[in-house]
NULUMTOR-90504 format. One record per atom (N, C-alpha, C, O): residue in three letters; x, y, z. Coordinates in pm, whole numbers, padded with zeros to 5 digits, always signed. Layout:
# residues N
AlaXYZ ...
# end
This chain:
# residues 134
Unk-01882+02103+01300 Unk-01795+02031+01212 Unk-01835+01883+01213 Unk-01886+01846+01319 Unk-01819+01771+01096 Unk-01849+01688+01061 Unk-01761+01615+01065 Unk-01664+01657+01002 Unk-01746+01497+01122 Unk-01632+01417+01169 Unk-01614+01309+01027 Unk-01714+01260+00973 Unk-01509+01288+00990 Unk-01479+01192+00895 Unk-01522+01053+00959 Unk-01481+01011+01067 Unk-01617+00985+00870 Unk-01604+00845+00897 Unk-01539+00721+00823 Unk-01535+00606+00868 Unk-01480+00773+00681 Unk-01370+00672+00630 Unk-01332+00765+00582 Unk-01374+00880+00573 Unk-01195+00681+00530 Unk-01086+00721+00450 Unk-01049+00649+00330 Unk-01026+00528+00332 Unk-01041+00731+00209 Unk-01010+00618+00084 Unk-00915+00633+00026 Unk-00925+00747-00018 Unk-00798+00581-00014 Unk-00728+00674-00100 Unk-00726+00613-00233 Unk-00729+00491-00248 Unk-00720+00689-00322 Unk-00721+00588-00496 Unk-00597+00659-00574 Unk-00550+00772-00568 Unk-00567+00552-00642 Unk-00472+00564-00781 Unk-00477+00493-00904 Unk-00552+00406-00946 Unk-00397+00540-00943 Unk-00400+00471-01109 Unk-00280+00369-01091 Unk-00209+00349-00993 Unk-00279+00322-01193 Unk-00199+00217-01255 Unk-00223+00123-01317 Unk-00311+00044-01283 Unk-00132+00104-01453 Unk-00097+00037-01530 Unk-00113-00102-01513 Unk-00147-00173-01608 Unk-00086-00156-01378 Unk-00076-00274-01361 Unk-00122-00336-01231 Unk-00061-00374-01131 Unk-00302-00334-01278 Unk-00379-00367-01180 Unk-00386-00527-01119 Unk-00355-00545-01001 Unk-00417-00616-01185 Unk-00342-00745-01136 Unk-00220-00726-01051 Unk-00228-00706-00930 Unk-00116-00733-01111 Unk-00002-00743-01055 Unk+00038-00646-00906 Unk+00132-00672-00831 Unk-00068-00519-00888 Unk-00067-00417-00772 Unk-00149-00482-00675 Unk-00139-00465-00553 Unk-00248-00572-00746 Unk-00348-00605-00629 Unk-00366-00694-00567 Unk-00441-00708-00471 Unk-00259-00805-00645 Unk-00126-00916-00601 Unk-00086-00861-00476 Unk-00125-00908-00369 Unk+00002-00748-00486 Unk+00060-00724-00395 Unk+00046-00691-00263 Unk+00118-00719-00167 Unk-00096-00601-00274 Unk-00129-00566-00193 Unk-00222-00661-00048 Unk-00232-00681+00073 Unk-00264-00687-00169 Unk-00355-00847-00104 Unk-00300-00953-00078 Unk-00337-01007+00026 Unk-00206-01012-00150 Unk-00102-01176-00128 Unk-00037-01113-00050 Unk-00028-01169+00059 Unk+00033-00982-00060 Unk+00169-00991+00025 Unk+00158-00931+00118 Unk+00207-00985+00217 Unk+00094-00799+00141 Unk+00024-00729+00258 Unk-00064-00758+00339 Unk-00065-00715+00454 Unk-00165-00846+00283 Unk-00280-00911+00362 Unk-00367-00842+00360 Unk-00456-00859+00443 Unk-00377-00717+00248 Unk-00517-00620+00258 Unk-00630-00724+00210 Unk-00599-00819+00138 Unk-00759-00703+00251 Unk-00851-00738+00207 Unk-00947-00731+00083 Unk-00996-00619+00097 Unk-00997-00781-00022 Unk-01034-00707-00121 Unk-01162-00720-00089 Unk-01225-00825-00085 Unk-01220-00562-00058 Unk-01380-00532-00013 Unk-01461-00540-00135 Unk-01576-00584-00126 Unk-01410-00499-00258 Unk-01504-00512-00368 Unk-01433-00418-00506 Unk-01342-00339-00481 Unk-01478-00435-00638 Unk-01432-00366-00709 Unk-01504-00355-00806 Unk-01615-00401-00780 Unk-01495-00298-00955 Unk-01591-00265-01046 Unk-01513-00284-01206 Unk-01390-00281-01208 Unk-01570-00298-01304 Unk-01529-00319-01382 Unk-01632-00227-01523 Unk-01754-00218-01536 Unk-01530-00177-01599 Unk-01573-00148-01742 Unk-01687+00005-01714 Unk-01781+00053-01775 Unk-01631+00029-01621 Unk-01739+00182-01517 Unk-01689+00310-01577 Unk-01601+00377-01522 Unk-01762+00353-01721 Unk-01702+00440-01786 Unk-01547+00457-01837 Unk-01472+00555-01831 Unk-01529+00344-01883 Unk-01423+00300-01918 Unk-01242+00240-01793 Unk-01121+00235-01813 Unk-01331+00212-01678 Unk-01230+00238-01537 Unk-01284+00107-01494 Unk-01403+00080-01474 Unk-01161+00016-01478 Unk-01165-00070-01386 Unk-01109-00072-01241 Unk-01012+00004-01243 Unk-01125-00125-01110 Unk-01097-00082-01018 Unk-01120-00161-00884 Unk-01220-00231-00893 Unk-01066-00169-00780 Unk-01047-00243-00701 Unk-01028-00177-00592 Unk-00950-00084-00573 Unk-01125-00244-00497 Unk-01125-00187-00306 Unk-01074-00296-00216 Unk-01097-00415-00191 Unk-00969-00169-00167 Unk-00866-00305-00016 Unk-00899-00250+00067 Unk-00927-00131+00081 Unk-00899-00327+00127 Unk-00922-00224+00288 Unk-00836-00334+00438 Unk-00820-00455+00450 Unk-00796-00201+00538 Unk-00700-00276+00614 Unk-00823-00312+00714 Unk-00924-00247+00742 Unk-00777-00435+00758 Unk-00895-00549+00853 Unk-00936-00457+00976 Unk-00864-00420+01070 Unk-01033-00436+00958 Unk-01058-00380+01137 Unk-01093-00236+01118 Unk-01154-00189+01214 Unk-01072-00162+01028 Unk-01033-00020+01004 Unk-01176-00007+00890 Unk-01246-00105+00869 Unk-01203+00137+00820 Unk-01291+00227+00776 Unk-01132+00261+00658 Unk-01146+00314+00547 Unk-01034+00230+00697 Unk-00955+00256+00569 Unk-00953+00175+00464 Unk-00932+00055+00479 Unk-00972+00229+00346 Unk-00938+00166+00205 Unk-00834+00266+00108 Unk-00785+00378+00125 Unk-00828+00158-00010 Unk-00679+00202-00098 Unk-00805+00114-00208 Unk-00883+00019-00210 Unk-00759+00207-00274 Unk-00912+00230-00438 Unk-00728+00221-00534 Unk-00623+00281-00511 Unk-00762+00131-00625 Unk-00674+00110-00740 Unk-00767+00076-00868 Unk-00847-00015-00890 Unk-00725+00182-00941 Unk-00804+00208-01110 Unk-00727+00239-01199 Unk-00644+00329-01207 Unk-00772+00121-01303 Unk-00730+00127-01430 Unk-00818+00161-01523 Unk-00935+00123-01518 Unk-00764+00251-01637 Unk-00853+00347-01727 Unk-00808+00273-01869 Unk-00688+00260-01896 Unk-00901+00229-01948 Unk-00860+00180-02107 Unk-00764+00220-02177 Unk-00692+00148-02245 Unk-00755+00360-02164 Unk-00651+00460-02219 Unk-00535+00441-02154 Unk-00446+00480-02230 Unk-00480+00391-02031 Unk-00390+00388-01980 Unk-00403+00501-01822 Unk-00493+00567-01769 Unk-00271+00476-01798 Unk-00248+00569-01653 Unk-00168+00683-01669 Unk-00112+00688-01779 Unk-00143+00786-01582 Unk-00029+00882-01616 Unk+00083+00799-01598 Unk+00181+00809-01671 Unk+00073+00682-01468 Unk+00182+00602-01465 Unk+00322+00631-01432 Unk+00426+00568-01449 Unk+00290+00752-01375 Unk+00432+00887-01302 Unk+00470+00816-01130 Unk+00409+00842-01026 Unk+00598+00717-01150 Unk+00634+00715-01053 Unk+00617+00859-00914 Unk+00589+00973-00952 Unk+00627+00844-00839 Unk+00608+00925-00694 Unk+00746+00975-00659 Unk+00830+00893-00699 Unk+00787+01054-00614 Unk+00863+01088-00526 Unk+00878+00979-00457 Unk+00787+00899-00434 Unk+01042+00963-00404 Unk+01028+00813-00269 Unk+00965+00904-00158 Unk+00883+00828-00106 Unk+00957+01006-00101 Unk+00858+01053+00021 Unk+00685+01070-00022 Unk+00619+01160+00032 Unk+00628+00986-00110 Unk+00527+00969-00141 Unk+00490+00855-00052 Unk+00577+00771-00075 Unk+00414+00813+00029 Unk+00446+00659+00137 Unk+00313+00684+00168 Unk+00243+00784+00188 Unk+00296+00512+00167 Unk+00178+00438+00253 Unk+00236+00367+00356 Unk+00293+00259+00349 Unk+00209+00465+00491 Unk+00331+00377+00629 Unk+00180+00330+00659 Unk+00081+00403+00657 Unk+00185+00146+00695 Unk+00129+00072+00762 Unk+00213+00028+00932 Unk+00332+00002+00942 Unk+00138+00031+01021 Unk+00177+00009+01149 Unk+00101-00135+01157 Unk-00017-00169+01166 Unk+00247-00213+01147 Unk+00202-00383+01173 Unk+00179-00411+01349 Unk+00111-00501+01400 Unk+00246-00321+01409 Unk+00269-00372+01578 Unk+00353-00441+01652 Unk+00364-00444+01774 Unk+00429-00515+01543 Unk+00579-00557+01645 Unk+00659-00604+01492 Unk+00629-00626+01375 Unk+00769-00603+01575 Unk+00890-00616+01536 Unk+00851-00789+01397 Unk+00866-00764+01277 Unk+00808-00936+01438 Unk+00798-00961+01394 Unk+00718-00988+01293 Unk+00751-01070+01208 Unk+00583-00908+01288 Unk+00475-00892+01210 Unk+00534-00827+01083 Unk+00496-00845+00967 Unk+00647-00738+01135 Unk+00736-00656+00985 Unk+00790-00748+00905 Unk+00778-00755+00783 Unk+00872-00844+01001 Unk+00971-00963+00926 Unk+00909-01057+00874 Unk+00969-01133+00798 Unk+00745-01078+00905 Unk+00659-01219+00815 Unk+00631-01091+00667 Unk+00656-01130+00553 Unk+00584-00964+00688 Unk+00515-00955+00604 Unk+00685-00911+00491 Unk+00696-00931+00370 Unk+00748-00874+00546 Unk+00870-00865+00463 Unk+00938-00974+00373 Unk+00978-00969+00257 Unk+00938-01097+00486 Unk+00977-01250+00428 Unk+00856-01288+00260 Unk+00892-01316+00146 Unk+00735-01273+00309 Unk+00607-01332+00230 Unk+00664-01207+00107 Unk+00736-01236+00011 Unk+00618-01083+00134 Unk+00685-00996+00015 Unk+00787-01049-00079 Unk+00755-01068-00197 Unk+00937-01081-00025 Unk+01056-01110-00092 Unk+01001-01238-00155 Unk+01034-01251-00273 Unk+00904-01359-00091 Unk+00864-01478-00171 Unk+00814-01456-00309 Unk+00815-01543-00396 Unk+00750-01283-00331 Unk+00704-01276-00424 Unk+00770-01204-00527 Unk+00722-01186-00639 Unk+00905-01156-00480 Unk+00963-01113-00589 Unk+01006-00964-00530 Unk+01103-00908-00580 Unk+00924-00891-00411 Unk+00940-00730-00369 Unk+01068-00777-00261 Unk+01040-00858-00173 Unk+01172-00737-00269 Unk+01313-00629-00193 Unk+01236-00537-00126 Unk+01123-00500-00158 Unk+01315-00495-00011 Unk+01301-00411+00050 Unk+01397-00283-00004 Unk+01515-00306-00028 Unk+01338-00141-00024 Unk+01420-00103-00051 Unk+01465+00051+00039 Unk+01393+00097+00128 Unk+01593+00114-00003 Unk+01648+00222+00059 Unk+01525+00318+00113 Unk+01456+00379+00031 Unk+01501+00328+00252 Unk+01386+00453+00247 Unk+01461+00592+00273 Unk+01549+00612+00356 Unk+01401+00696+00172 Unk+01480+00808+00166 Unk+01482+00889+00291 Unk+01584+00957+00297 Unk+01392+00904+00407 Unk+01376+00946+00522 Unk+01501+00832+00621 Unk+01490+00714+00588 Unk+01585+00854+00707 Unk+01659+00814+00778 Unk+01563+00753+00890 Unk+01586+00637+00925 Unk+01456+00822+00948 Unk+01405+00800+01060 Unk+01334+00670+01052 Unk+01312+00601+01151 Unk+01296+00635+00922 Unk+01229+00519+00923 Unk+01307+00380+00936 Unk+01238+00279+00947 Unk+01455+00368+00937 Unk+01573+00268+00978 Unk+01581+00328+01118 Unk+01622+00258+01211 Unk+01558+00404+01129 Unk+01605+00431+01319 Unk+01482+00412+01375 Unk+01471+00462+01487 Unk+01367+00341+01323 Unk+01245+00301+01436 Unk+01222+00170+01387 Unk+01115+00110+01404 Unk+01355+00106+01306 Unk+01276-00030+01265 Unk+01257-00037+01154 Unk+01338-00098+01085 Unk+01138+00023+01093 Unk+01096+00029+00996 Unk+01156-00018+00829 Unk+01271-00001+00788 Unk+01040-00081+00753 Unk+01116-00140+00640 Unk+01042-00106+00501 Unk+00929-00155+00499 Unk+01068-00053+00415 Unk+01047+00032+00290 Unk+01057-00079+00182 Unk+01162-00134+00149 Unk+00928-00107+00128 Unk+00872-00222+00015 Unk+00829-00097-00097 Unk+00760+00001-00068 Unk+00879-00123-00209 Unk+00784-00052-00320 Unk+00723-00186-00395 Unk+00771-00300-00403 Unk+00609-00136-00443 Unk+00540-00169-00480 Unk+00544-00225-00695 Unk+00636-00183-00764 Unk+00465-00289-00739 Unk+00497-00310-00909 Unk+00500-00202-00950 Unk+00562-00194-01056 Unk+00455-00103-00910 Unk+00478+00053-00968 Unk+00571+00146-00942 Unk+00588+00255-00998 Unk+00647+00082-00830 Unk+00745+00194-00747 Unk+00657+00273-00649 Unk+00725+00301-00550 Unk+00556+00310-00641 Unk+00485+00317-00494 Unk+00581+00278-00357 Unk+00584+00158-00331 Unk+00638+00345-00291 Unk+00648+00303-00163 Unk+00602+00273-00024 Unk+00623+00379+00036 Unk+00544+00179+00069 Unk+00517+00106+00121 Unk+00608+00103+00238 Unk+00714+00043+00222 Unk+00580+00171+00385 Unk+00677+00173+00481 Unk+00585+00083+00582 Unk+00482+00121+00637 Unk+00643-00035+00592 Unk+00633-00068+00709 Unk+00669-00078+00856 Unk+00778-00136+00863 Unk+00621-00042+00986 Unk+00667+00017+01081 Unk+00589-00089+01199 Unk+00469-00117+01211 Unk+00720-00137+01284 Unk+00687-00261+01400 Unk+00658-00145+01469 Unk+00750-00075+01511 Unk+00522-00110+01490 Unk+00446+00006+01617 Unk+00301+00054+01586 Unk+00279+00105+01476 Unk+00183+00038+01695 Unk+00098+00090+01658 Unk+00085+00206+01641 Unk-00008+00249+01710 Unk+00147+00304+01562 Unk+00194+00449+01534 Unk+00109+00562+01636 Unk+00058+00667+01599 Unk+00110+00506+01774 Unk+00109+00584+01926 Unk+00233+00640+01862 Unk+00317+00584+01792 Unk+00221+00780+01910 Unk+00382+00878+01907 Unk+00414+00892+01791 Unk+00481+00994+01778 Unk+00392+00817+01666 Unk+00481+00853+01522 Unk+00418+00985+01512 Unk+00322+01053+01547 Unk+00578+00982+01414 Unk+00551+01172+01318 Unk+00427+01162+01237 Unk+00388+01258+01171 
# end
């Protein structure tokens, strides 16, 4: 068996500026690189500092399906303490993102704080290096 050496995940949306704002100003992802006008798909690579993980965001000329998620659709980031949640939560609200209701209970009983995103994407942030999480 062949061991994974990254991880990418990609989506669509409507509103690539304004997602990659977010992700980058308010999250602190990094932007590794992106592409433009690539068979009609524009698109953008974040990636979290230190990590082989990225989050691929593409926009298509035609538009997106643009189908909000389920709220148990989640990108849980593990910031590592308690106040690393409350800067990146504070800097978020500077930009306009609330925290909002997370539909799982467990994620208020470890702390944890639920940002959606310009799309409604939800965004769980969790004070723990996710040692032990579900």
């Amino acid at each position: 068996m062949r061991p994974v050496a990254q991880i990418r995940v990609a989506r669509p949306t409507d509103r690539l500026d304004e997602v990659v704002a977010f992700y980058r100003d308010g999250l602190g992802l990094d932007v590794l690189g992106g592409f433009a006008d690539h068979d009609g798909y524009d698109g953008v690579f974040l990636g979290i500092p230190g990590t082989s993980c990225h989050l691929e965001l593409t926009h298509h000329v035609d538009g997106s399906p643009g189908v909000v998620p389920d709220p148990e659709n989640l990108l849980v980031l593990y910031l590592g303490s308690a106040g690393s949640v409350a800067e990146v939560v504070t800097r978020l609200a500077s930009y306009g993102h609330q925290p909002v209701a997370a539909e799982n209970p467990y994620w208020a009983r470890v702390g944890a704080v639920t940002v959606a995103d310009p799309d409604g994407w939800r965004v769980v942030l969790v004070p723990s290096d996710g040692l032990g999480s579900p």
